[in-house]
MDAnalysis code that builds the backbone (N, CA, C; Angstrom):
import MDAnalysis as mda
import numpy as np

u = mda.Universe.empty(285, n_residues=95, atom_resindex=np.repeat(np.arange(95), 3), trajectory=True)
u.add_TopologyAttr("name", ["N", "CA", "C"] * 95)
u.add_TopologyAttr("resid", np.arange(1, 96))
u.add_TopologyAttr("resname", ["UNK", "UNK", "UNK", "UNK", "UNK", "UNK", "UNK", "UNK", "UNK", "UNK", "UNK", "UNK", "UNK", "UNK", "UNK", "UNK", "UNK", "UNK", "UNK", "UNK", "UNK", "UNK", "UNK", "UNK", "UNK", "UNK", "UNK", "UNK", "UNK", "UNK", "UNK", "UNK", "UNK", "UNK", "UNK", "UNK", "UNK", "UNK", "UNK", "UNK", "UNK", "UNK", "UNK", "UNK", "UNK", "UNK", "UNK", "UNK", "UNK", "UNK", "UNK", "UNK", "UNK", "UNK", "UNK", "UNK", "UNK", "UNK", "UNK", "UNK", "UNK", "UNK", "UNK", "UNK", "UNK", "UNK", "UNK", "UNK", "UNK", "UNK", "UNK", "UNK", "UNK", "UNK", "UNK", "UNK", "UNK", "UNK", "UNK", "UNK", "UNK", "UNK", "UNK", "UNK", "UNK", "UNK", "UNK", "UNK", "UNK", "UNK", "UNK", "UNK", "UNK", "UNK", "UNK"])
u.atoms.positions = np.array([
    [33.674, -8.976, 5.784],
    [33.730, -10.345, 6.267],
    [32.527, -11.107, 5.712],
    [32.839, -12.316, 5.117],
    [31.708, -13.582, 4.756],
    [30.878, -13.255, 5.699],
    [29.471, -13.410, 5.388],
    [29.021, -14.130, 6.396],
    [27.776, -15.342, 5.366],
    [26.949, -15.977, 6.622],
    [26.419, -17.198, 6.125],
    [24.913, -17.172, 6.422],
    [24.006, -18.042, 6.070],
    [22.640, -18.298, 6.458],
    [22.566, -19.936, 6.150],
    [21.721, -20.314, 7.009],
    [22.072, -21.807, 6.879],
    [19.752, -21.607, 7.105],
    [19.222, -21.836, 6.272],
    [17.736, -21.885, 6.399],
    [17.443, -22.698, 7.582],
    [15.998, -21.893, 8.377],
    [16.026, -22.871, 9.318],
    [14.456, -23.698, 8.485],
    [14.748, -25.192, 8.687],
    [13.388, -26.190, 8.342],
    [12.605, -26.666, 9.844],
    [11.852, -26.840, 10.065],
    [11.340, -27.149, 11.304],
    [11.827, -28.490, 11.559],
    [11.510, -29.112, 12.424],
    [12.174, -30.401, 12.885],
    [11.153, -31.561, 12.135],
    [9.554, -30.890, 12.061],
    [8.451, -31.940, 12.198],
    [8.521, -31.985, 10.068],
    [9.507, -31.179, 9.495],
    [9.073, -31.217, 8.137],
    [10.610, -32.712, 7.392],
    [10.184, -33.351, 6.902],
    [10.882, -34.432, 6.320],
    [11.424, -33.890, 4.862],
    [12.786, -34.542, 4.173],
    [12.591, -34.692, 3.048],
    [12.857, -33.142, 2.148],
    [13.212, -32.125, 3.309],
    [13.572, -30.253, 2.717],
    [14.729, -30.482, 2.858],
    [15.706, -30.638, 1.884],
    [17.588, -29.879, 2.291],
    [17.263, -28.501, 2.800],
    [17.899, -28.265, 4.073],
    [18.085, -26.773, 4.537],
    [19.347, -26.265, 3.502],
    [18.777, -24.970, 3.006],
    [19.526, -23.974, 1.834],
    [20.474, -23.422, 2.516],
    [21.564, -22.732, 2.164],
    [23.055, -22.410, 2.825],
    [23.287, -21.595, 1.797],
    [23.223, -19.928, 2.036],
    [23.802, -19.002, 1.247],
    [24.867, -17.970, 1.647],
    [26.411, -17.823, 1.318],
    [26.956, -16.553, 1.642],
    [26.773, -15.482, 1.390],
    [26.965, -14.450, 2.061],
    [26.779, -13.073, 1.412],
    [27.866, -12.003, 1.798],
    [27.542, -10.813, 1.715],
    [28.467, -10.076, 2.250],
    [28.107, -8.553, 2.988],
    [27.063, -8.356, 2.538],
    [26.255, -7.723, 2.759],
    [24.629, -7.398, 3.223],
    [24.043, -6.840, 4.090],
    [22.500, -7.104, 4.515],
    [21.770, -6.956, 3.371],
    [22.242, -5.963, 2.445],
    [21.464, -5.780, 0.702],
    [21.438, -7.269, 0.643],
    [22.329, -7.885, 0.462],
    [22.110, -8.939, -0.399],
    [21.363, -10.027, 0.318],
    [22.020, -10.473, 1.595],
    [20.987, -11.099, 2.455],
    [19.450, -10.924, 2.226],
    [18.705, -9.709, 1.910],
    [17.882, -9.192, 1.892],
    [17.305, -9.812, 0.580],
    [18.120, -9.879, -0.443],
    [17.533, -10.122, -1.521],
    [17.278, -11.711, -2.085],
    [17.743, -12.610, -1.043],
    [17.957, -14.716, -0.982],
    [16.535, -14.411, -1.572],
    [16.114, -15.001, -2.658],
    [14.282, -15.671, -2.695],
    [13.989, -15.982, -1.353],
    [14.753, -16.866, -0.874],
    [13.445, -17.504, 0.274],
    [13.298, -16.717, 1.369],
    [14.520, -15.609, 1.707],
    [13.843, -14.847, 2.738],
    [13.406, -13.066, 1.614],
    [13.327, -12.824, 0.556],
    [12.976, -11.630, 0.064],
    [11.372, -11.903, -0.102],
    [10.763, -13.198, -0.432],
    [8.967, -13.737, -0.366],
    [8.409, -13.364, 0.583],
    [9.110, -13.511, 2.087],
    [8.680, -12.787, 2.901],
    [8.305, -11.188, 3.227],
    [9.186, -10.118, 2.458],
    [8.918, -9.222, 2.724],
    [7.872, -8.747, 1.541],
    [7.732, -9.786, 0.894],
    [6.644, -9.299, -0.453],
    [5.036, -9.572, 0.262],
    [5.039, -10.516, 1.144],
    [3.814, -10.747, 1.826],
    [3.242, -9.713, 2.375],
    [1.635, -9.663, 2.489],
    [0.738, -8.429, 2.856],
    [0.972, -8.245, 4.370],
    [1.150, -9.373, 5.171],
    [1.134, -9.015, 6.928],
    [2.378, -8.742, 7.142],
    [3.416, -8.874, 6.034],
    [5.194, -8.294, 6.671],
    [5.229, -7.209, 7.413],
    [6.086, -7.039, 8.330],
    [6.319, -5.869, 9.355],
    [7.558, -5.955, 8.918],
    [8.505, -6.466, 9.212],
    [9.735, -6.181, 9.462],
    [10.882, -7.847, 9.789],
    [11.942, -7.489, 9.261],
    [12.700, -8.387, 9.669],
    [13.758, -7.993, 10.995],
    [14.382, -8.980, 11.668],
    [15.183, -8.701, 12.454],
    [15.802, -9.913, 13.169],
    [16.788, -9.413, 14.502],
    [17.580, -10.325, 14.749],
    [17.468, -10.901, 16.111],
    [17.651, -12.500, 16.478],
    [17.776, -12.737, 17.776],
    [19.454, -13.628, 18.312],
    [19.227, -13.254, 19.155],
    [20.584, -13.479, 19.913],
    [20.187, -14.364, 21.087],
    [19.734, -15.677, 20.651],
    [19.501, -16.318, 22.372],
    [20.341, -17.909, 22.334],
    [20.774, -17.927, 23.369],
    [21.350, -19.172, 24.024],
    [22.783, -19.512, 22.804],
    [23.592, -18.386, 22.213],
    [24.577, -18.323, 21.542],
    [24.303, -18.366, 20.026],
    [23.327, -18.169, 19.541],
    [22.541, -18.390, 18.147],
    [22.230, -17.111, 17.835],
    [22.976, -16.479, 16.365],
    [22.140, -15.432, 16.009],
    [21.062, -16.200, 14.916],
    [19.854, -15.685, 15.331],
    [18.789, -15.626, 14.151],
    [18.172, -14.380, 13.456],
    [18.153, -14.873, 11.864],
    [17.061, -14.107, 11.718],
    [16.026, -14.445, 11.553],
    [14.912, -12.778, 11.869],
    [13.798, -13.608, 11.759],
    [12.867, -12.632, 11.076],
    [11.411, -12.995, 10.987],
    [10.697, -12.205, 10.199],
    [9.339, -11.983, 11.414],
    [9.242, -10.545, 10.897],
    [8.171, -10.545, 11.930],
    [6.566, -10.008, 11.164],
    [5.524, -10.567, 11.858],
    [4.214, -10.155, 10.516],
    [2.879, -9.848, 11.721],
    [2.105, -9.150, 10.791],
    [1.013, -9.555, 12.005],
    [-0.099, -10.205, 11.119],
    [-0.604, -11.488, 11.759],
    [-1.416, -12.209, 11.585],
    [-2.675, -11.922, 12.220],
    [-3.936, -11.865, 11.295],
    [-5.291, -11.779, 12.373],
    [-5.300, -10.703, 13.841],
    [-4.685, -9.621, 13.510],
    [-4.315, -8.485, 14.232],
    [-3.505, -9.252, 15.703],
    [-2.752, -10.050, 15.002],
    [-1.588, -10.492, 16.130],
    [-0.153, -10.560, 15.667],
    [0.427, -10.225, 16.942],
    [1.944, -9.879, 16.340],
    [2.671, -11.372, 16.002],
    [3.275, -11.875, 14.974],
    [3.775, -12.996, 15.290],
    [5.358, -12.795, 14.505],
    [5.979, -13.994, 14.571],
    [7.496, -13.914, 14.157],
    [7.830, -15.705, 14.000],
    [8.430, -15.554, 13.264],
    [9.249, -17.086, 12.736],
    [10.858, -17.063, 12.356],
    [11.080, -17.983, 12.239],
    [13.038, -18.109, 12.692],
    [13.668, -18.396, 10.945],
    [13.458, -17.649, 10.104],
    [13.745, -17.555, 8.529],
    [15.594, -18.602, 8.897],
    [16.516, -18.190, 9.817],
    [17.729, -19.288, 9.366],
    [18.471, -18.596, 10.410],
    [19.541, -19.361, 10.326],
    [21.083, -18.858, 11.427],
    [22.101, -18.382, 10.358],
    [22.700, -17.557, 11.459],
    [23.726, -16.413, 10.798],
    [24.733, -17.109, 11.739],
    [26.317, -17.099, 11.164],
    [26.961, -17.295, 10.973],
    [27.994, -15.927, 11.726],
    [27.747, -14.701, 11.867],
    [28.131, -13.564, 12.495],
    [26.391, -12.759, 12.386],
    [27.086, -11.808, 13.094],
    [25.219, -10.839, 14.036],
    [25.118, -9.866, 12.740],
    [24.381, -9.006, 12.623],
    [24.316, -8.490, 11.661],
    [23.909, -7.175, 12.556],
    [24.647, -6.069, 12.840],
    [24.767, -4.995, 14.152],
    [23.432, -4.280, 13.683],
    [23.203, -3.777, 12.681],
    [22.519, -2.563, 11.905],
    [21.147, -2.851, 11.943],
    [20.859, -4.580, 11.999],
    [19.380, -4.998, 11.839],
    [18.703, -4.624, 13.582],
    [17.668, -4.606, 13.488],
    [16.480, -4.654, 14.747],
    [17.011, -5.719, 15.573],
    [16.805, -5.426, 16.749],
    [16.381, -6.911, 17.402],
    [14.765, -7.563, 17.802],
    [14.706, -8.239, 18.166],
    [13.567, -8.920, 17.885],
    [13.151, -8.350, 19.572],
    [11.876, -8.323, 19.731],
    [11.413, -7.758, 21.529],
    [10.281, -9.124, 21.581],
    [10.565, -10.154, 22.412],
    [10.080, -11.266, 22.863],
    [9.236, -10.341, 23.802],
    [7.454, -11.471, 24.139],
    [7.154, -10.977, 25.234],
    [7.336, -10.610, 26.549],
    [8.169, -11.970, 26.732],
    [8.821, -11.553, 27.986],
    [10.033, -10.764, 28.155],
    [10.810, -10.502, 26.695],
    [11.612, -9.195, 27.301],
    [10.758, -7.895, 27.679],
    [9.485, -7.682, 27.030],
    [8.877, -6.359, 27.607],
    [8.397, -6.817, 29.112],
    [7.853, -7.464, 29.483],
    [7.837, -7.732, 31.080],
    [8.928, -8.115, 31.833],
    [9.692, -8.095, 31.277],
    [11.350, -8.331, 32.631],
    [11.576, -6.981, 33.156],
    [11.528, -6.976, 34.433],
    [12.340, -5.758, 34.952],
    [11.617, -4.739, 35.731],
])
């Protein structure tokens, strides 16, 4: 099955067309320039997926200045089962 990535641009940036690529596979997903730069970076950890309020994202996760951080690389179009999910702080304190 197709699936899609639609880049996410922040709201506060003007003047970027958000990029829109199909694929068919996580290989290839994996390999878009604009999200493969990311895993070439020195603080990359890992990519993975979120599932909140009906939105799959992916996202990238790095650690910065010995802190964990993560950013929203674009929306998927279907979930991608095989990838990580992403562990928000407050999912480790629920429960």
């Amino acid at each position: 099955m197709k699936n899609r990535i639609v880049q996410h641009i922040p709201p506060f940036v003007d003047g970027v067309p958000k990029k829109e690529v199909e694929f068919d596979t996580l290989e290839e997903l994996l390999e878009i320039s604009w999200i493969k730069q990311w895993s070439q970076a020195e603080e990359f950890d890992k990519f993975s997926i979120s599932n909140r309020d009906s939105l799959t994202l992916l996202m990238v996760e790095f650690t910065h200045k010995q802190e964990h951080q993560w950013y929203v690389l674009g929306y998927l179009l279907h979930d991608i089962p095989e990838m990580d999910r992403i562990k928000y702080p407050e999912d480790e304190n629920a429960g």
